[in-house]
C-alpha positions as CSV (number, residue, x, y, z in Angstrom):
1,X,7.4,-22.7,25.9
2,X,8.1,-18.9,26.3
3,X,6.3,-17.2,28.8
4,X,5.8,-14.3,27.0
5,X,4.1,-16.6,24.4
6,X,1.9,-17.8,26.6
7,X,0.7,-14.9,27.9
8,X,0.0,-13.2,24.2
9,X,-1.9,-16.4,23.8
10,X,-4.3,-16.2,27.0
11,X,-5.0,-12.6,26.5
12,X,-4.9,-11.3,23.2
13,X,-7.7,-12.1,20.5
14,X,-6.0,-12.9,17.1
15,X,-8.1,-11.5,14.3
16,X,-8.2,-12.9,10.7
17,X,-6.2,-10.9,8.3
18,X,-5.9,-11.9,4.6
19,X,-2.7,-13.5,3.2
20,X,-1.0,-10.9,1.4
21,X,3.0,-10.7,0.7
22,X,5.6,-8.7,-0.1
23,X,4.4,-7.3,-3.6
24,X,1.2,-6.6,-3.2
25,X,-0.8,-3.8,-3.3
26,X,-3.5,-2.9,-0.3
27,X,-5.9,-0.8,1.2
28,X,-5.3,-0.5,5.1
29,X,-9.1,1.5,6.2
30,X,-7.2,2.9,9.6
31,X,-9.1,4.4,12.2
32,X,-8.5,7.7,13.4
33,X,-9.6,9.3,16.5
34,X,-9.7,13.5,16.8
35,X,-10.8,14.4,19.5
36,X,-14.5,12.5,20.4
37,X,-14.9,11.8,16.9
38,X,-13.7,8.5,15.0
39,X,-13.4,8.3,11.2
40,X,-11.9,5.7,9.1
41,X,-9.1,6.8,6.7
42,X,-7.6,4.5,3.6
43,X,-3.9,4.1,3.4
44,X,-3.2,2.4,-0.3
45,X,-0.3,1.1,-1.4
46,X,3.1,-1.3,-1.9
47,X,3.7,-3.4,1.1
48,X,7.8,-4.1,1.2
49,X,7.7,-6.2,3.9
50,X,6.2,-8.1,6.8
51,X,8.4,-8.4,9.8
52,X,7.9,-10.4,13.1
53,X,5.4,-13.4,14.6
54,X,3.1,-13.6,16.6
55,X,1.4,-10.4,18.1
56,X,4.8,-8.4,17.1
57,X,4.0,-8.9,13.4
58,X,4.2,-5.8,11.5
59,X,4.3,-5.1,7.6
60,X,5.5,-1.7,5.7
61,X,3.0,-0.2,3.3
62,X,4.5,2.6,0.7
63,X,2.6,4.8,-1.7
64,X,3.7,7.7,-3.9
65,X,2.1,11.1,-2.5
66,X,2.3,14.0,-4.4
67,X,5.7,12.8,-5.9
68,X,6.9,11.7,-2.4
69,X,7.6,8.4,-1.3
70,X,5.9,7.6,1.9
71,X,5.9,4.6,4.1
72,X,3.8,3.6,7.1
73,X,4.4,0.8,9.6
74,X,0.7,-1.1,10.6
75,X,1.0,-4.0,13.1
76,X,-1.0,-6.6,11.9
77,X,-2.9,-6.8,14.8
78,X,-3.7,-3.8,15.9
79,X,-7.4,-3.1,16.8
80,X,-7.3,0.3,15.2
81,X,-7.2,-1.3,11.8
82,X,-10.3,-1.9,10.2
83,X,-9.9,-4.0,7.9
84,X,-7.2,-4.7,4.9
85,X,-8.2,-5.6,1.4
86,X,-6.1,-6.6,-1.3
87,X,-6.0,-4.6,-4.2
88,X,-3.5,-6.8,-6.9
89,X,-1.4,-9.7,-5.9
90,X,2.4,-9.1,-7.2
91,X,5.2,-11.3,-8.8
92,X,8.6,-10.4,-6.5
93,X,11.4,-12.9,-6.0
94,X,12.0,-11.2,-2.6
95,X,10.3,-10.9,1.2
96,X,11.8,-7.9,1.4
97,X,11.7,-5.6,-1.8
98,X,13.5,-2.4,-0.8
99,X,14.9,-1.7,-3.6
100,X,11.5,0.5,-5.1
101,X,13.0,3.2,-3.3
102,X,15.9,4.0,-4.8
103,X,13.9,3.9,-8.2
104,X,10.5,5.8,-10.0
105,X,8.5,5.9,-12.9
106,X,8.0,2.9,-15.3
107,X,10.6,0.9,-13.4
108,X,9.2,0.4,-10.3
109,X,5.9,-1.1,-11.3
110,X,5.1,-4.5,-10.1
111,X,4.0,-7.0,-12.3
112,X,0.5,-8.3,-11.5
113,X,-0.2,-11.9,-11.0
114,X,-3.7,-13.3,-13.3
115,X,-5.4,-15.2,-11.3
């Protein structure tokens, strides 16, 4: 086994995160730290991917701000993340749907999966 593994293992707490994909739509409550003070601030959007294993795992998150498409990069387990809820599960045929940036308006909504 990989030492490197091994060490993320022994160390490193994993925390619980729910299952969301590629598709869905989430709230990320991140916390922020100004100066001594701490306040949690929500992030909501698409996530477009998750990348990586292990402790290196990351996922992408855009959302449309004041007509601007803005992405983020969380790592999944990062301990300044409070917590992530999901907000609608999405139909995509993709793990990686990079395509919603090239379009807006009606065409880039996801369809929602009933449940």
């Amino acid at each position: 086994m990989d030492l490197v593994k091994i060490a993320e293992q022994s160390f490193v707490e994993k925390r619980e995160t729910p299952g969301f994909k590629a598709g869905d739509t989430v709230t990320v409550f991140y916390k922020i730290i100004e100066g001594n003070k701490e306040r949690i601030q929500q992030y909501q959007g698409v996530v477009l991917q998750r990348k990586g294993s292990g402790m290196t795992e990351t996922f992408t998150v855009r959302k449309i701000s004041n007509g601007v498409g803005v992405e983020r990069i969380f790592p999944v387990q990062s301990p300044k993340i409070d917590k992530i809820v999901i907000d609608k599960r999405g139909i995509v045929r993709r793990a990686r749907i990079f395509y919603l940036r090239n379009i807006s308006g009606k065409k880039a909504r996801i369809e929602e999966k009933r449940s």
